[in-house]
C-alpha positions in Angstrom: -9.0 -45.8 2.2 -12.3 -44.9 0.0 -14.1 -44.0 3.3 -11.1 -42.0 4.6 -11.0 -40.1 1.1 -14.9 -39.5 1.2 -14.9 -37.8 4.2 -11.9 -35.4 3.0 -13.7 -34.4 0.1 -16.7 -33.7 2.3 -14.8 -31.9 4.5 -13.3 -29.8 1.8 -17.3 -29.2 0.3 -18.2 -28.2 3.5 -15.5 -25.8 3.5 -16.7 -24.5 0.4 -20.2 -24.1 1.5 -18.8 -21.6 4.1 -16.2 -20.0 1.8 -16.1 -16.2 2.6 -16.8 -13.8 0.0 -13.9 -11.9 1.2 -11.8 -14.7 1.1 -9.8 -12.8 -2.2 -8.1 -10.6 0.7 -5.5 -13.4 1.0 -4.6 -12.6 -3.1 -4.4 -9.1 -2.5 -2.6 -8.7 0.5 -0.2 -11.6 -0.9 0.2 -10.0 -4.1 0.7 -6.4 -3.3 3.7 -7.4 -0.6 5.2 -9.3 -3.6 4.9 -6.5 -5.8 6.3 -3.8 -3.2 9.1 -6.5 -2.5 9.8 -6.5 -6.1 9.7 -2.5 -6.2 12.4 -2.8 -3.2 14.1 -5.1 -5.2 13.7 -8.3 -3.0 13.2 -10.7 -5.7 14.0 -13.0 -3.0 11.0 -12.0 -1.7 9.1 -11.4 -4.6 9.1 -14.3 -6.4 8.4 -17.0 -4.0 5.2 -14.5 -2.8 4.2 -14.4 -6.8 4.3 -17.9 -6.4 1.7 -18.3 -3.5 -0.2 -16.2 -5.1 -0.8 -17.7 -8.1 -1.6 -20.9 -6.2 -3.9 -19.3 -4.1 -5.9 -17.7 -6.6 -6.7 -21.0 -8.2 -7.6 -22.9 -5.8 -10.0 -19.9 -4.5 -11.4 -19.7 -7.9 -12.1 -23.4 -8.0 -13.9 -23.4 -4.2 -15.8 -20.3 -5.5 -17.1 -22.3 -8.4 -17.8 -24.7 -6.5 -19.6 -23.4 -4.1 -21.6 -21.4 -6.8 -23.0 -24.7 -8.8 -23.5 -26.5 -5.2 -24.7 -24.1 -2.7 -25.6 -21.5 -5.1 -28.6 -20.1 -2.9 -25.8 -19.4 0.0 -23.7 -17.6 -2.9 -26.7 -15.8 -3.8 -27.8 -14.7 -0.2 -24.5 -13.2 0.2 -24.4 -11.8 -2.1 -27.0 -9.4 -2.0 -26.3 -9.2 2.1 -25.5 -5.5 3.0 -22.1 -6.4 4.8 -21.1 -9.5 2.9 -22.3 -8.8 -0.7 -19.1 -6.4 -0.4 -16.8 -8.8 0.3 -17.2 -9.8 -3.8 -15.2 -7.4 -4.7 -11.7 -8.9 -3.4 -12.4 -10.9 -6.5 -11.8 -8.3 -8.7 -9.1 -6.5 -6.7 -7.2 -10.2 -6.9 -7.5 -10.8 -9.7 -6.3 -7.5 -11.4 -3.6 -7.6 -8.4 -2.6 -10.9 -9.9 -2.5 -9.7 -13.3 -0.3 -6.8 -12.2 2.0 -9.1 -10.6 2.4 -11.0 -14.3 3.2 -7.7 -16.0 5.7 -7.0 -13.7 7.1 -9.8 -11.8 7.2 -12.2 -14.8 6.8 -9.5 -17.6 4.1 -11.5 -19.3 1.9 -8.8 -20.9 -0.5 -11.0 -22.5 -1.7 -12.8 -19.5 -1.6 -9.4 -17.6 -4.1 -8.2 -20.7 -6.1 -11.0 -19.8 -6.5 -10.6 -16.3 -7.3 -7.2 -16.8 -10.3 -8.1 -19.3 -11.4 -10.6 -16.3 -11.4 -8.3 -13.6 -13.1 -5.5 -15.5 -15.5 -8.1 -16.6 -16.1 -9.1 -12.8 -16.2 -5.5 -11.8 -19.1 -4.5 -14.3 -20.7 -7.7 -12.8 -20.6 -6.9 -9.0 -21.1 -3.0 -9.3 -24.4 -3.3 -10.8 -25.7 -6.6 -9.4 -24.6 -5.4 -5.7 -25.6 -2.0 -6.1 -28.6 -2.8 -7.7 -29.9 -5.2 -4.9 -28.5 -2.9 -2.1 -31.1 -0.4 -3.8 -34.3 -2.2 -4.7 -34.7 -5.0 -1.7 -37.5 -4.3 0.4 -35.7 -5.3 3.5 -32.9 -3.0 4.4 -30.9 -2.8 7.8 -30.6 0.1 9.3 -26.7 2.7 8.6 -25.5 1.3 11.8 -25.8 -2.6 10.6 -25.9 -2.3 7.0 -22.4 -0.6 6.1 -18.5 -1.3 7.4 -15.5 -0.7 6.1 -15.7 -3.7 3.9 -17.6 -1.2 1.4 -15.0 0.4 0.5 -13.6 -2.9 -0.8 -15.5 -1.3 -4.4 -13.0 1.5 -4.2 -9.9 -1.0 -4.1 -11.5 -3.0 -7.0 -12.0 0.5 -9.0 -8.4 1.6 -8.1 -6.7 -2.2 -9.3 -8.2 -1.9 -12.9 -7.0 2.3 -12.2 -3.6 0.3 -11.5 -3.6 -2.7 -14.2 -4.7 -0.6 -16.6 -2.0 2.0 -16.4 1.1 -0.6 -16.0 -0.4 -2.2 -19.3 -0.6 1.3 -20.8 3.0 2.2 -20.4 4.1 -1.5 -22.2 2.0 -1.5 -25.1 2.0 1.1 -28.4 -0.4 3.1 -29.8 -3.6 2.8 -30.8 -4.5 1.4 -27.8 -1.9 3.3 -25.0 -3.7 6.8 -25.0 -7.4 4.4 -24.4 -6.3 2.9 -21.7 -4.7 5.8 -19.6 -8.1 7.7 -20.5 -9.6 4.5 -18.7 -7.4 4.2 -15.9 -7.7 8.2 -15.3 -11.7 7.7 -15.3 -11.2 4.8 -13.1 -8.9 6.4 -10.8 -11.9 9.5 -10.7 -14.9 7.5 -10.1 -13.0 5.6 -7.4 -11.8 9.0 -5.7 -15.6 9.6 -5.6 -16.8 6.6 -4.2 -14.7 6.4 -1.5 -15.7 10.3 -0.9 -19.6 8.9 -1.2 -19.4 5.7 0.8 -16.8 7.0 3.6 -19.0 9.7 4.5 -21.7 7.0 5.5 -19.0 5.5 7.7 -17.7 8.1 9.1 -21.2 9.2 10.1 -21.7 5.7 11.4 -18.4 5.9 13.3 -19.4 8.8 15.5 -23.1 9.0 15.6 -24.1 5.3 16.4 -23.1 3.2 19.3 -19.8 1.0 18.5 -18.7 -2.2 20.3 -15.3 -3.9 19.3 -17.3 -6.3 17.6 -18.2 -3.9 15.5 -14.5 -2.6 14.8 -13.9 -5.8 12.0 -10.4 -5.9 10.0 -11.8 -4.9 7.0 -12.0 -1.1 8.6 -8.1 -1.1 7.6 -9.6 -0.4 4.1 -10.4 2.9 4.9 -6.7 3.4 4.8 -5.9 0.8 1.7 -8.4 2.6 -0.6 -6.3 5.4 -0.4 -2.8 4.2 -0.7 -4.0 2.2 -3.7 -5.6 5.4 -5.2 -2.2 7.1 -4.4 -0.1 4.2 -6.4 -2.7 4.4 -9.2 -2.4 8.5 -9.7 1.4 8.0 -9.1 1.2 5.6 -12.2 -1.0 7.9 -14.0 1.9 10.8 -13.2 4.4 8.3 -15.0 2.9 7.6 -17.8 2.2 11.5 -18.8 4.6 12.2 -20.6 3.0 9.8 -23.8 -0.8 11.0 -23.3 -1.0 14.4 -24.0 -4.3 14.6 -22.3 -2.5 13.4 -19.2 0.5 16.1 -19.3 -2.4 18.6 -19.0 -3.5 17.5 -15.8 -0.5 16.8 -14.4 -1.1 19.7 -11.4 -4.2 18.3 -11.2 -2.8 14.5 -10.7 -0.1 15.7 -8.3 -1.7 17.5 -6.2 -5.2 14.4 -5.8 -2.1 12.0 -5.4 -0.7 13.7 -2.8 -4.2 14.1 -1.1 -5.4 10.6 -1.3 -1.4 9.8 0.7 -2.5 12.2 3.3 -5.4 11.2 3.8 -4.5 7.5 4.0 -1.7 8.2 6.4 -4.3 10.0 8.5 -6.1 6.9 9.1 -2.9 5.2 10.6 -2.7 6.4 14.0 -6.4 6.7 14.5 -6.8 2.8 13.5 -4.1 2.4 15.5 -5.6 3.8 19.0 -8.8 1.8 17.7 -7.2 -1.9 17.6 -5.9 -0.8 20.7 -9.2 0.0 22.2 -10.5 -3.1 20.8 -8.1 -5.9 21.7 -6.7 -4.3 24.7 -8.5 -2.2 26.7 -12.0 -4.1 25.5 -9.8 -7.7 25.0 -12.0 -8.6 22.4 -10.3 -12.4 21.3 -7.8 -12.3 18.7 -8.1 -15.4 17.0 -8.1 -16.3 12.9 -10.8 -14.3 10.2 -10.4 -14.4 6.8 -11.2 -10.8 7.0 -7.6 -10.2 8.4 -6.4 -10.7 4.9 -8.3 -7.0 4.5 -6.4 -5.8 7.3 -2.6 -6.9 5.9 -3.3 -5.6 2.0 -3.6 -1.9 3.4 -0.3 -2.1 5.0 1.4 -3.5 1.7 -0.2 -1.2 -0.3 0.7 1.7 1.6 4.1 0.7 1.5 4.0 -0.1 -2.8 2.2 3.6 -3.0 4.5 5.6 -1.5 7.7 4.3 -3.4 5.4 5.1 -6.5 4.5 8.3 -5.0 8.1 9.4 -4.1 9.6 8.3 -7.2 6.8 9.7 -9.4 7.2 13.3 -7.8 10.6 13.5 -6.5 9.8 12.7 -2.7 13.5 11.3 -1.5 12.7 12.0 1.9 9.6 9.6 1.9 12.2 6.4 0.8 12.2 5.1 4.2 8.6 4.5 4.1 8.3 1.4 2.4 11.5 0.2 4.0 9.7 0.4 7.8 5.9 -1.1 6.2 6.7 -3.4 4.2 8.8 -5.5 6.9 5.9 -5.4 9.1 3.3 -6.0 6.3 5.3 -9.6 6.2 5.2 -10.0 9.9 1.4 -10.0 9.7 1.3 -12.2 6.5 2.7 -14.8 8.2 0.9 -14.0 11.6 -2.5 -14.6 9.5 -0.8 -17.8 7.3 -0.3 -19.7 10.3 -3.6 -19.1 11.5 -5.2 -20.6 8.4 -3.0 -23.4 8.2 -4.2 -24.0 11.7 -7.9 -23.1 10.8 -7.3 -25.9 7.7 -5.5 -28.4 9.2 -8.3 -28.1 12.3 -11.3 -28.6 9.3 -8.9 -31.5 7.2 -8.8 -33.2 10.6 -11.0 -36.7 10.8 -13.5 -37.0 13.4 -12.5 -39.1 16.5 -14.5 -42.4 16.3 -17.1 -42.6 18.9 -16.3 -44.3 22.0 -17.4 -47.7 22.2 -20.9 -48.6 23.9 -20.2 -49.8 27.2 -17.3 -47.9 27.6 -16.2 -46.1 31.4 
């Protein structure tokens, strides 16, 4: 029995020493179904999802520390590795997704408060420990190896303190309510710029650079989820303007970005789309488990959370049966990417076969 439990718990440290950085995707794109189930008001739905991922986020957190104290030169390299050091950043976007989900789902304000000082404190962290690397390592690969889609990961985790921040905002009362829409309004700026900075470089990578669907990884879905989570966080921002003054003077100027960042997300449906297509169909590039398929469901929940927000916030009735057609199949590939890593664990849990015995046929 001692042997039997010795090799699970190496097992389960081996794990760890192979822990993703993006792993966080699977609290985010849990999270954000739960919270546009709630919105739907599926509480059905929404509660047992909240559940999961709470549960998930622990146990993350503990493999992540984990694998920090015992393979912290791993942690380290991937950190500062142009396409994984980006993956970090589902830490933050969990986390304040997480906290968002306690504000709302289980109106517990404090521990939403909380999570929100974690995730900023994360998010000052990575930006300029990643950011800083990225810039002063000698050894650099070139545009067409060094960036994906998974950049754009630093937009989400600007956008969920945007997001956190502004649901907190509208619950609690002066002094600190006009402070924290400022912040989520700065936020929700710098993160409108980012994406405007870093997609650029993809795009240009995109079109100017040979691409094999090798290339084309899930986390390119987050071209679209930046945006719709930029569109929830200005359709929050719209919300709460009636008590920041500050905020009621920028209202045009809130509607109209809100409206852009949905277009321009929606944009990017079709076209990644036609791309999967080209990549698992017409290329048949194998379709099997990633933990950077997490990256690829949260979009599809956000988009449908952000345009609820967005149509409630400015009055867009004919937009209702948005959320209504995404959501459903935001689910559908939840649990299309749940079964694969309960397969994927229950594959690593498994005990080696004993060898065969000498002499055998």
């Amino acid at each position: 029995m001692a042997t039997r439990s010795q090799g699970l718990l190496a097992r389960i440290a081996e794990g760890a020493a192979d822990l993703s950085p993006a792993s966080f995707g699977m609290v985010m794109a849990t999270g954000i179904i739960a919270l546009a189930a709630h919105r739907q008001g599926w509480a059905a739905l929404a509660r047992p999802m909240f559940a999961i991922d709470v549960t998930a986020w622990l146990v993350l957190w503990t493999l992540t520390a984990f694998r920090l104290l015992r393979h912290s030169r791993r942690f380290l390299a991937d950190l500062v590795d142009h396409l994984r050091g980006p993956g970090f950043f589902t830490m933050v976007a969990g986390t304040a997704i997480v906290g968002s989900e306690f504000t709302l789902l289980a109106d517990d304000l404090r521990t939403g408060v909380a999570m929100w000082f974690g995730a900023l404190a994360l998010w000052l962290l990575l930006t300029y420990t990643v950011f800083a690397a990225f810039t002063i390592k000698e050894d650099k690969p070139p545009l067409d190896r060094g960036i994906s889609g998974g950049w754009l990961l630093a937009v989400v985790a600007t956008q969920s303190l945007a997001v956190l921040g502004a649901l907190i905002a509208a619950r609690i009362g002066q002094p600190w309510r006009l402070e924290l829409n400022f912040f989520a309004l700065s936020m929700w700026l710098w993160g409108g710029m980012l994406y405007i900075w870093m997609m650029s470089l993809i795009f240009y990578r995109y079109t100017f650079f040979r691409f094999s669907p090798g290339d084309l990884a899930p986390p390119y879905w987050i071209n679209m989820g930046a945006m719709a989570i930029s569109t929830l966080a200005g359709s929050l921002l719209i919300h709460n303007a009636p008590d920041a003054p500050f905020l009621q003077s920028l209202l045009p100027f809130l509607k109209g970005f809100t409206v852009f960042y949905w277009a321009t997300g929606t944009w990017w449906i079709p076209m990644l789309l036609v791309l999967a297509c080209w990549r698992y169909v017409y290329k048949r590039h194998p379709l099997r488990y990633d933990p950077l398929y997490w990256g690829a469901i949260f979009p599809l929940g956000m988009y449908a959370a952000s345009t609820r927000e967005m149509a409630e916030a400015m009055g867009f009735e004919f937009l209702h049966w948005v959320p209504e057609v995404f959501l459903p199949v935001a689910l559908a590939t939840w649990a299309t990417a749940a079964i694969g890593l309960a397969r994927q664990i229950a594959r690593k849990l498994k005990p080696a076969a004993p060898p065969a015995p000498s002499g055998a046929a």
